[in-house]
N, C-alpha and C positions, 0 to 999 in steps of 0.2 A: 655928607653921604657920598658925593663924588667921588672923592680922596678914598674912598674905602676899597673902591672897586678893581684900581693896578695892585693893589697889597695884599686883597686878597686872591687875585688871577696870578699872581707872583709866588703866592704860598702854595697854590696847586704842585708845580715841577718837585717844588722843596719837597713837600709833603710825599709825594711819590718816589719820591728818590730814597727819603728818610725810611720810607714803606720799604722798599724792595732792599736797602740794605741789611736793614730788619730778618729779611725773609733771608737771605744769601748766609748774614750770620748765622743766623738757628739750620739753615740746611746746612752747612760747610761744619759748625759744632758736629750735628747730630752724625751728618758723614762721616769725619775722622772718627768718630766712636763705634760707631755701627760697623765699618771695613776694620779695623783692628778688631772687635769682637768675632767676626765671622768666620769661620775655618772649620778644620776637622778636630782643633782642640778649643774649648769653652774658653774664652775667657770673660769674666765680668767687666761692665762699665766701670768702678771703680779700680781693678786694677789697669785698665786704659791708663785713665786719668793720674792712677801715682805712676805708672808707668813711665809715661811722658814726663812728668814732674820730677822724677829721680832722673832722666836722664838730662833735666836742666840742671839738678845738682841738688834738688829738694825734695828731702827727704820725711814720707807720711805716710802714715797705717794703710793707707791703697794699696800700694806697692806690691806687688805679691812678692813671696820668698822665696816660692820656687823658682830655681833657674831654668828650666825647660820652658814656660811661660814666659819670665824674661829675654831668653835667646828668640822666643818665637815672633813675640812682639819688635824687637829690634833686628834682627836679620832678614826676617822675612815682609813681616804684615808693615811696618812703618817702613821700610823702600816701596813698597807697593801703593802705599797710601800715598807717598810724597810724588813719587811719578805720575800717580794718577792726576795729582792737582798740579803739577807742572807741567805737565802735557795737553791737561787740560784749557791750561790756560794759556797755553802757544800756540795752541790750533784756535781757539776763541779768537786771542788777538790778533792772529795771522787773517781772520775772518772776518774781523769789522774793519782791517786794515787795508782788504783787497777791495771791499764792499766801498771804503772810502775811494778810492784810487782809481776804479770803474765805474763810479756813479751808481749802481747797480745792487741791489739786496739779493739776485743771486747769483754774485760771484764770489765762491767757494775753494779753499785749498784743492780740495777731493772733486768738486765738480769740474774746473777747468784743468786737471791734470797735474796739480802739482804734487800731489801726494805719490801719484805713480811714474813721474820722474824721479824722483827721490828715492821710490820704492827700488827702482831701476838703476839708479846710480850706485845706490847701500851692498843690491846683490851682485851689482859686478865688484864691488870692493872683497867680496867675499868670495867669490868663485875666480878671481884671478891672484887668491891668496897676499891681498893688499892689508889686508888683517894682522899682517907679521910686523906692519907699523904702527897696531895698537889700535884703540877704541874709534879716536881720533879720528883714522883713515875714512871709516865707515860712517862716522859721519860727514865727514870733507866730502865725499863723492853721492852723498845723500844732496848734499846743500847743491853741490854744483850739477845735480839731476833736477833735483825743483827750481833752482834757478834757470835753466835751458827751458823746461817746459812754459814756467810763468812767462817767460822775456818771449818765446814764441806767440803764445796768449795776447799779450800785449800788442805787440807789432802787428798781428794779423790781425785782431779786431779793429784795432783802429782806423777809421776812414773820416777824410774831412773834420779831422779834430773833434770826434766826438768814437764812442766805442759802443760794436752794434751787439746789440743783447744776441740775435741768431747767432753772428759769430763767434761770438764769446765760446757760445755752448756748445757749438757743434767743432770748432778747433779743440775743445775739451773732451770731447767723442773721440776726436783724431788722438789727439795726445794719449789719452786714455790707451784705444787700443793698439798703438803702435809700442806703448811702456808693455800691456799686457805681451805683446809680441816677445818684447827685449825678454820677458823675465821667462817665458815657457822656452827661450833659446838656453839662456843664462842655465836654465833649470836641467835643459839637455846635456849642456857643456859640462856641469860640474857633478862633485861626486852625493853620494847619499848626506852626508854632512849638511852641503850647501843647501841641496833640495830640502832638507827639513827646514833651514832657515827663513827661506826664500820664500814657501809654505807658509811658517809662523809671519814674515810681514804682511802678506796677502792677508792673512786672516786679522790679525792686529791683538795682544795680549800686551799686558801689564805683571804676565807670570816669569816667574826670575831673575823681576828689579835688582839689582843692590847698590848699596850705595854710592860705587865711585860711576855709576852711570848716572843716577839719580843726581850727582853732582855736575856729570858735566850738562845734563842736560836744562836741571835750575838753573845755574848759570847763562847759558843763553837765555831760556825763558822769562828770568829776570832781567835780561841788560833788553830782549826785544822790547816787552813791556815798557821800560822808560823809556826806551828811542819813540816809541808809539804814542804814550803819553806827554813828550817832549814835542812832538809834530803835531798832537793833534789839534791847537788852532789851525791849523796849515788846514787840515785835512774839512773843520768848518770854512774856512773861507774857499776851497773849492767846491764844495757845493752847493754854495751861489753861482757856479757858474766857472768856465777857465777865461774866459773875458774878465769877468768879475775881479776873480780872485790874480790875473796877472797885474791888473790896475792896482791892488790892494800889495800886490808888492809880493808875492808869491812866486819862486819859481818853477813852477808846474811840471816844467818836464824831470826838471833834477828831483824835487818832491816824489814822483813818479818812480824814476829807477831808483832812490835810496830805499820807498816801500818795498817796491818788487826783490829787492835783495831782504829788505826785513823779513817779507812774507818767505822767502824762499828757506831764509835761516830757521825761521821758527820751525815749518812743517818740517824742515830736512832734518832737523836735531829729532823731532818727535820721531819720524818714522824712522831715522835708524836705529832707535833701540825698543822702539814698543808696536812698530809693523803701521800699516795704511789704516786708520779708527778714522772713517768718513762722516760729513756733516756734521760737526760740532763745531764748526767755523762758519757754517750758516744756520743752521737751529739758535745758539745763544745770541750771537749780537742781534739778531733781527726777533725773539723775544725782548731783548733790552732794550733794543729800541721802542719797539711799542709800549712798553712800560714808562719809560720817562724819557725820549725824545731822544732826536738826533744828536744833540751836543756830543763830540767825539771821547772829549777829557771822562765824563760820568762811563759814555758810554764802554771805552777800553777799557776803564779799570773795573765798573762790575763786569763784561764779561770778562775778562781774567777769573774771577771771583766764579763766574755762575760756569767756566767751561770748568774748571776744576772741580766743582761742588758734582755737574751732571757726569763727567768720567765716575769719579768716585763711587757715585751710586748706581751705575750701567755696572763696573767694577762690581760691586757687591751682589748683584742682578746676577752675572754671569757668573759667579761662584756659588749660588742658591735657589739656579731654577731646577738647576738637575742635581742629583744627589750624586756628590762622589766624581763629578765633572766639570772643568773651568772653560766655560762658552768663551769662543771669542768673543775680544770687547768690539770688535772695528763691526761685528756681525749684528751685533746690538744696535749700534748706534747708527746703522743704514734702515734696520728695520724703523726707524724712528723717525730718522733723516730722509727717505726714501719718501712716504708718502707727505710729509711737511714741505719738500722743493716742489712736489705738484702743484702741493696747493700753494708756492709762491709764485710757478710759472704760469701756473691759471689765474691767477688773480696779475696778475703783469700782461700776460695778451689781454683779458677783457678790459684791464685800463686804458692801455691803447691802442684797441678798438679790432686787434690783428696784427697778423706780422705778413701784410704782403708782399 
């Protein structure tokens, strides 16, 4: 009976993990079907599904034969779907990635400033007509705005080799309202054009995906993802500790700035094409986490999985509460995000007893 006891304490993690992949499959199925079905034109779950299928090359009575249906689904509704889960799963990972790297469940893209560095960087690519070198541009000065805000983040929090929760949050204040600053200058400077722009990232949409954006932006989101999944033993053995994990052969500081360039990439690619969608970088990994534990590897890859499933259906949300209206998505997911960091900030002062 001895021997039974680590086998079965050992099958709990599996078992949960098995559970919640479970649950991400059937929500991420039902998602892709339900945001393709939604709109101002009908279409059925079956033709979803031959939809998709004919555009792998197979071909079955689903299918619809009208072409306005087909055009609708592939031009419009499947870029929208794809970015949602690609975005969603940049700002996921970008958020269990920062969470590793600060010791910290709430450190956040959008709370310490990176999204509104990025946000900051995109609209000056746009109002200083840096645009005329293509997509490209506008995200390069996204990446190199969230990376300026993160790397100040960093350096200032830090005291005596460890990183202090007030600081964190309140450099993230600063950050915060000095980007807001940039962008109501930026917004003054340029023309009616820009200010709608400028506008739509503040607010944050998934309306007027297509593809070749969808593509640059998977692409990063896929290569961040493996860099994140490639560290993340790294990322378990520093939290044991940066003593711990230097003895263990870990290079802590380098480990450090390669995240902070990861995190900067992933949020900088999001917001320059689908605008500032806060707290989905701290809502999913610190639900995954409590699900089935800190291990970094399970943890990146379902959020990946659970930040794309949660856009997609905020997505759907904000095309279906109003009739004949497309809510922001970024408006959405603070309403959600907003009071969830309370209650992570209130339960973080009462564990450690105060912040005197």
């Amino acid at each position: 009976m001895a021997a039974t006891g680590p086998v079965t304490g050992a099958a709990h993690p599996r078992k949960r993990s098995l559970t919640l992949a479970a649950v991400l499959g059937a929500a991420l199925v039902g998602g892709v079907v339900l945001s393709a079905m939604v709109g101002q034109l009908p279409v059925t779950p079956q033709e979803v599904v031959g939809g998709i299928l004919r555009g792998l090359g197979i071909e079955t009575t689903w299918a619809s034969d009208d072409p306005v249906i087909d055009a609708t689904l592939w031009a419009v509704r499947f870029p929208r779907l794809v970015m949602g889960l690609v975005v969603g799963a940049a700002l996921a990972v970008a958020g269990a990635v920062m969470q590793a790297i600060f010791g910290n469940p709430l450190a956040e893209p959008g709370v310490v400033g990176v999204s509104s560095g990025a946000a900051l960087g995109a609209a000056a690519a746009i109002v200083f007509g840096l645009t005329a070198l293509g997509g490209w541009a506008v995200a390069l000065l996204a990446f190199l705005g969230g990376l300026l805000a993160v790397l100040l983040v960093y350096f200032v929090s830090r005291a005596s080799g460890r990183t202090e929760v007030v600081t964190l949050l309140l450099t993230g204040i600063a950050i915060n309202a000095f980007a807001g600053a940039g962008l109501a200058l930026l917004m003054f400077l340029g023309d009616t054009s820009s200010r709608e722009q400028i506008v739509f990232w503040q607010l944050g949409s998934m309306n007027g995906a297509r593809w070749p954006e969808v593509g640059i932006v998977a692409v990063v989101a896929l290569a961040g993802c493996a860099v994140a999944l490639f560290l993340a033993r790294r990322y378990d053995l520093l939290a044991l500790g940066e003593r711990a994990a230097r003895h263990l052969g870990v290079d802590v500081e380098l480990l450090r700035v390669v995240s902070i360039v990861l995190v900067a990439l992933l949020t900088g690619v999001a917001v320059a094409f689908c605008g500032i969608i806060a707290f989905v970088g701290l809502v999913v990994p610190h639900i995954i986490r409590m699900a089935i534990g800190p291990a970094h590897r399970p943890l990146i890859l379902a959020s990946a999985i659970g930040g794309g499933v949660l856009l997609v259906f905020a997505d759907v949300l904000a095309r279906t509460l109003i009739a004949g209206a497309d809510l922001p998505i970024g408006m959405l997911t603070s309403l959600v995000g907003g009071p969830f960091f309370f209650y992570l900030l209130y339960r973080a002062r009462k564990q450690s007893g105060g912040w005197a």
